[in-house]
N, C-alpha and C positions, 0 to 999 in steps of 0.2 A: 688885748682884745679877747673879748669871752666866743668861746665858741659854743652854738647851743646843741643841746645833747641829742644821740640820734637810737631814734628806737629801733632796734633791730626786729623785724618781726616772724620774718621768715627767712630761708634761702631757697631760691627757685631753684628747682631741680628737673634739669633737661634730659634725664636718663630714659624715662621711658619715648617719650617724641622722638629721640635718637635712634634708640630701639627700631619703633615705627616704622620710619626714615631708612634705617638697612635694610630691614624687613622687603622692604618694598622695592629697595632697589637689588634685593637678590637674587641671583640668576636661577635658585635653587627652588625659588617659593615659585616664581613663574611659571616653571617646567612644570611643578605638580600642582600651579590652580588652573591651571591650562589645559594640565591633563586629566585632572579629574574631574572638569567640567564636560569636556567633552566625553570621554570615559559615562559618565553620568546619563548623558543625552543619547548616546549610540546603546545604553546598556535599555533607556525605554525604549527606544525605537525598537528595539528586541522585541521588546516584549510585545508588542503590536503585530511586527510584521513577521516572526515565527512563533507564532501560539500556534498554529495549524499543524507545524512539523515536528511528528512523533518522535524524532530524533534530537530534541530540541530541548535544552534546559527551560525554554520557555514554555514547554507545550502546556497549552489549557487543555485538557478537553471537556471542559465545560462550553467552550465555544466550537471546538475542532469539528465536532461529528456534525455542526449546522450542516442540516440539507442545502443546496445549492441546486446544481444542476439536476440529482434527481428530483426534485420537487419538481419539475418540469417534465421528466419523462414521467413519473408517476401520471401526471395529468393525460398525458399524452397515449400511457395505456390503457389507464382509464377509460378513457373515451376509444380507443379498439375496442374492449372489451363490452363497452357499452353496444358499439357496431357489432357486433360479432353473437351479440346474442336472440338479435333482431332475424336472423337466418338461422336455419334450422341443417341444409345442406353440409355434410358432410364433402370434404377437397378428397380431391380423387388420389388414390394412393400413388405413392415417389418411390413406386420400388429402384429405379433405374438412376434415383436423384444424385446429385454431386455430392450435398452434406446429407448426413442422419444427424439429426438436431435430436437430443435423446437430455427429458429433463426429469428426472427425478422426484417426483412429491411427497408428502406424509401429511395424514391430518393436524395441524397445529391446534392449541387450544384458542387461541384470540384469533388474530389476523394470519388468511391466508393468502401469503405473498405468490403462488403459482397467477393466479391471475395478473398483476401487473408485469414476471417475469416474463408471462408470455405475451403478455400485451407490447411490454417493449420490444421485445423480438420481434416480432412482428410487423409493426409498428413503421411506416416510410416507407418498406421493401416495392421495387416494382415486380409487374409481376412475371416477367421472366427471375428476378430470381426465388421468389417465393416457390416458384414450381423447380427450382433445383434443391428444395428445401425438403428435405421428409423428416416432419416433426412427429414423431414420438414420446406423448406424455405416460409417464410411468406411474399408476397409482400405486405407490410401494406401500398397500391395507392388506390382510389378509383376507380383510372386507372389505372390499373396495365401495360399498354403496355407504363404508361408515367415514370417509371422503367425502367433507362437503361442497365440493365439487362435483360429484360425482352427477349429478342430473341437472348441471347449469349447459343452458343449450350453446354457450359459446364454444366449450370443451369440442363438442360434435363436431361444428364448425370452423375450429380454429385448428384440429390436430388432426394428421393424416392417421394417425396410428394411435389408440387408445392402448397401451401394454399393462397388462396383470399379473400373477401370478398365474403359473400354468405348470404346476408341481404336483407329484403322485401326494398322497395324503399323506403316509409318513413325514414328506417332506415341509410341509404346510403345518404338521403342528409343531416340527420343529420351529420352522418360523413364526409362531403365534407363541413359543415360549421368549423366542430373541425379540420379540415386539414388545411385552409388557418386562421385557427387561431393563431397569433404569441406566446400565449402561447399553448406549445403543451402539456402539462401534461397530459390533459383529455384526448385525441387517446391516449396518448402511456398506460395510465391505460386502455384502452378501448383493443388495441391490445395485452398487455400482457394477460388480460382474456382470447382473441380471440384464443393466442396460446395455452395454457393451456389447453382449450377444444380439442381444436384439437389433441392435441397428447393425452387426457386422451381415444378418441376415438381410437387410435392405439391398446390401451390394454396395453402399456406399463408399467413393474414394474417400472420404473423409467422415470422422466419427466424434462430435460435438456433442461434449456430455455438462450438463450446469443442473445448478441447483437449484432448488426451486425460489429459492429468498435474493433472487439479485435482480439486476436493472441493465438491461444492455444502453450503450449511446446509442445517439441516430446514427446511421452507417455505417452499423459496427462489419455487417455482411461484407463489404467494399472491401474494407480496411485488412479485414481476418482474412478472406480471398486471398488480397497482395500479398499478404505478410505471407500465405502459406507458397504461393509461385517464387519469392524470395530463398526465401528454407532450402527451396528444391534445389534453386542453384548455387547457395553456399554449399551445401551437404554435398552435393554432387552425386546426387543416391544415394547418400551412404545412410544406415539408419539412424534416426532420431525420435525421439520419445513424444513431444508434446508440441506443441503453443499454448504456451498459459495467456488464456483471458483477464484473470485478475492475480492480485498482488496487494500487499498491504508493505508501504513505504515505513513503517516499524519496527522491522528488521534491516533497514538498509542505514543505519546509522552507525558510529565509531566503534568493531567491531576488536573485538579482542586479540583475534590472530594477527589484525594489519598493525598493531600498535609499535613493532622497531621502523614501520613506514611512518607511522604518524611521528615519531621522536625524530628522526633522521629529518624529516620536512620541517620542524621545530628547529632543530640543530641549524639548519641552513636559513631557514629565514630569519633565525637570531643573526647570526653571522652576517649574511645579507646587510641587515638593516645596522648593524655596530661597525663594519671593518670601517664605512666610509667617513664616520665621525672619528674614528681612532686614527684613520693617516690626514685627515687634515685637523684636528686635534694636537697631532706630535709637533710642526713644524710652526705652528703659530702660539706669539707670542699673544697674540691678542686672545686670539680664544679660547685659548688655557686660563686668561685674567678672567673673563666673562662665564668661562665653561668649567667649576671644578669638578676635582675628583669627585667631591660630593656628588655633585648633581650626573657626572658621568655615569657616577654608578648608581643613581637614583632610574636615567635612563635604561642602564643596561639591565637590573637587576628586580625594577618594579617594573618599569612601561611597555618594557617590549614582555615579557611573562607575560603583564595582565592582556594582554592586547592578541595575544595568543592563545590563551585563555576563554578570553572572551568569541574567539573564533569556533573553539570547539561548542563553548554551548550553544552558540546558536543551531547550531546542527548540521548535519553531512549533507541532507537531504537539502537544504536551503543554501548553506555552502559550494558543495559541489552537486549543483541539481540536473540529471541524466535528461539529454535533450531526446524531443518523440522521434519516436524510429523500435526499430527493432534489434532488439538485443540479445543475446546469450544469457541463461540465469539458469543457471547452472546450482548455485547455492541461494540461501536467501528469499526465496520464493516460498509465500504461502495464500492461498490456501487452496482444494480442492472445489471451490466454487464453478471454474471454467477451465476445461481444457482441449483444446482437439488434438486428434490422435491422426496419423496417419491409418489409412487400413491396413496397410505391411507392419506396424506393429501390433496392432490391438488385437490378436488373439494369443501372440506373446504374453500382452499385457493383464486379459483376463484371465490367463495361469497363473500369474504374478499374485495374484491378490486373491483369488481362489486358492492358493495354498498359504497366505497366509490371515483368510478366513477364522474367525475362532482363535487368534492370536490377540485380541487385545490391540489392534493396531489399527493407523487411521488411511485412508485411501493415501493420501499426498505422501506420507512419509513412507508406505509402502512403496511407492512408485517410484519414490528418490531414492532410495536406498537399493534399488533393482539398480535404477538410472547410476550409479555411481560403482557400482561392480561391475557394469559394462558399458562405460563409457559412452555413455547415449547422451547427446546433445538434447540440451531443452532450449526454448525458445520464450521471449514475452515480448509484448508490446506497449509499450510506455511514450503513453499513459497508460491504464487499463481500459479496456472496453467493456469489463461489466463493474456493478459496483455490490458490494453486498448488503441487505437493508435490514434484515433478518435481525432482530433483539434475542432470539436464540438460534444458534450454530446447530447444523441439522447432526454435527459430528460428536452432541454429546448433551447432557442437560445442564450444563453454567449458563448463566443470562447473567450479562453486565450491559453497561453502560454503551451507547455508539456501537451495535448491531457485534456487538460481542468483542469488541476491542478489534474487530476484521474489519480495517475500513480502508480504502482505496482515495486518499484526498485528493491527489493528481484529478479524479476522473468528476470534483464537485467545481473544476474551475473551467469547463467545455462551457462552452456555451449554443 
């Protein structure tokens, strides 16, 4: 019998589909398409929900400095100052008052923010506290009529105390040289003193000095009140330096000196999350088949890092975010925008900065660096109560971006 002949024309080769086929049933690929998918998903959620926090690997600030809240007080002082110009009546002076609200101005070249600063101040108060209020607006010109403010009839009507320069001549052309001086450091330490006297002369238990480029919240009065009867009873009388009105969340992010805390909290949440796979890992035979060393240590040495990792960038501030109340801040605190003083320190404090007048130095860090050789408690409130709006910082001539990199976000999420 003939057998017919057989054409051979290929041999099927199952090596790759086998491939596949392990692929896919390995314990090893799951872990990490598992994990990088989600890894993937939480790394944009990032990016969405901390763009705002300056301590943040994600921070935009192409979006961060959006107005919020103050777009709202803005309106809102606006339209004070739109009332406020309609009367012409001067409010009868607060020599006896509880605060000396003491604000600081300078002719800006574009927009000047003194108006809506004192518009928001202003702005809600009933009128018992208004009259515990002696506001004194400081025209820090050596010409004050070259203040274009200077003959808007709200001013008249909105400030108890209109303050000038009231200096023998020598004195005055000193400060006509520190005016057209492009570093301004020295007048603004020279004007800060200047206010300070000024309202320590009101008699006032309390000495509230701001700048002219901020934005107070509605009921900042209430709020700064409690905070300062609080103080009174932590301290126990004993002396303290400030309540900081504002703050910028920029400096409160993963700081240099706490970093064997941050390694040690790493060390432990590593540990945490691996002991419990390691002691029921050892005694099973099954999940040693399903669980190898590979992928153990794909766990321990890619997933928990990256995941830890991924907790720092998103930031301190969004990570562990300081709930409102009042606090201690001690370090970390800037800038010289708001702060009240008790009256038992603040003729301490205008020594403080009077002798280092002419030094090249700025209010806030003159004050902390006092505060830190004698243990003087500072105070803030968080969120902040003022915000600052100002595209140039009154402490010097850089303009950037989001009111000089000084921005307060906590205070754009009030509603």
């Amino acid at each position: 019998m003939r057998l017919k002949p057989t054409i051979i024309l290929g041999r099927f080769n199952d090596r790759p589909l086998s491939r596949s086929r392990t692929l896919l049933q390995s314990t090893t690929f799951w872990i990490l398409f598992c994990y990088s998918v989600s890894y993937f998903a939480i790394y944009q959620y990032c990016r969405h929900a901390y763009r705002r926090d300056p301590t943040s690997f994600f921070f935009d600030p192409k979006n961060a400095y959006q107005k919020l809240y103050s777009l709202k007080r803005e309106q809102q002082a606006d339209a004070f100052i739109a009332t406020a110009n309609r009367f012409t009546d001067a409010p009868s002076s607060q020599l006896n008052a509880e605060l000396c609200l003491g604000i600081i101005t300078i002719a800006r070249s574009k927009e000047q923010y003194i108006r809506r600063a004192v518009g928001s101040l202003l702005e809600g108060l009933t009128d018992a506290q208004r009259a515990s209020i002696h506001l004194a607006v400081f025209l820090a010109q050596t010409d004050p009529h070259q203040h274009p403010i200077y003959n808007e009839p709200w001013l008249k009507s909105a400030a108890n105390e209109i303050v000038q320069y009231n200096v023998s001549d020598e004195e005055m052309a000193r400060l006509r040289l520190l005016e057209e001086s492009p570093q301004s450091w020295n007048k603004s330490m020279y004007d800060y003193e200047y206010m300070l006297k000024a309202c320590l002369n009101t008699g006032a238990q309390w000495i509230m000095i701001v700048e002219d480029d901020v934005l107070a919240k509605e009921g900042w009065y209430l709020e700064a009140m409690g905070a300062l009867e609080t103080i009174q009873v932590r301290t126990h009388d004993h002396a303290w330096l400030y309540l900081r009105l504002f703050y910028t969340e920029k400096y409160f992010g993963w700081n240099r000196e706490e970093w064997p805390q941050y390694l040690a909290c790493s060390i432990l949440v590593f540990l945490v999350a691996a002991t419990p796979l390691v002691i029921s890992r050892s005694p099973s035979r099954r999940l040693r088949k399903h669980l190898s060393n590979v992928s153990t240590a794909i766990i321990y040495f890619f997933c928990l890092p990256t995941t830890i990792l991924l907790y720092f960038m998103a930031g301190r501030v969004s990570m562990q975010p300081p709930q409102a109340g009042l606090y201690r801040m001690d370090q970390f605190g800037c800038c010289s925008q708001g702060f009240i003083f008790p009256r038992q320190i603040a003729p301490r404090a205008t020594d403080i900065i009077h002798q280092a007048t002419n030094k090249h130095q700025y209010v806030d860090k003159t004050l902390e660096r006092w505060a830190n050789n004698e243990g003087l408690a500072r105070f803030a409130l968080i969120p902040s109560l003022l915000q600052h709006v100002g595209s140039k910082s009154s402490e010097g001539s850089k303009i950037d971006e989001g009111a000089d990199g000084i921005w307060n976000f906590a205070f754009e999420n009030y509603r």
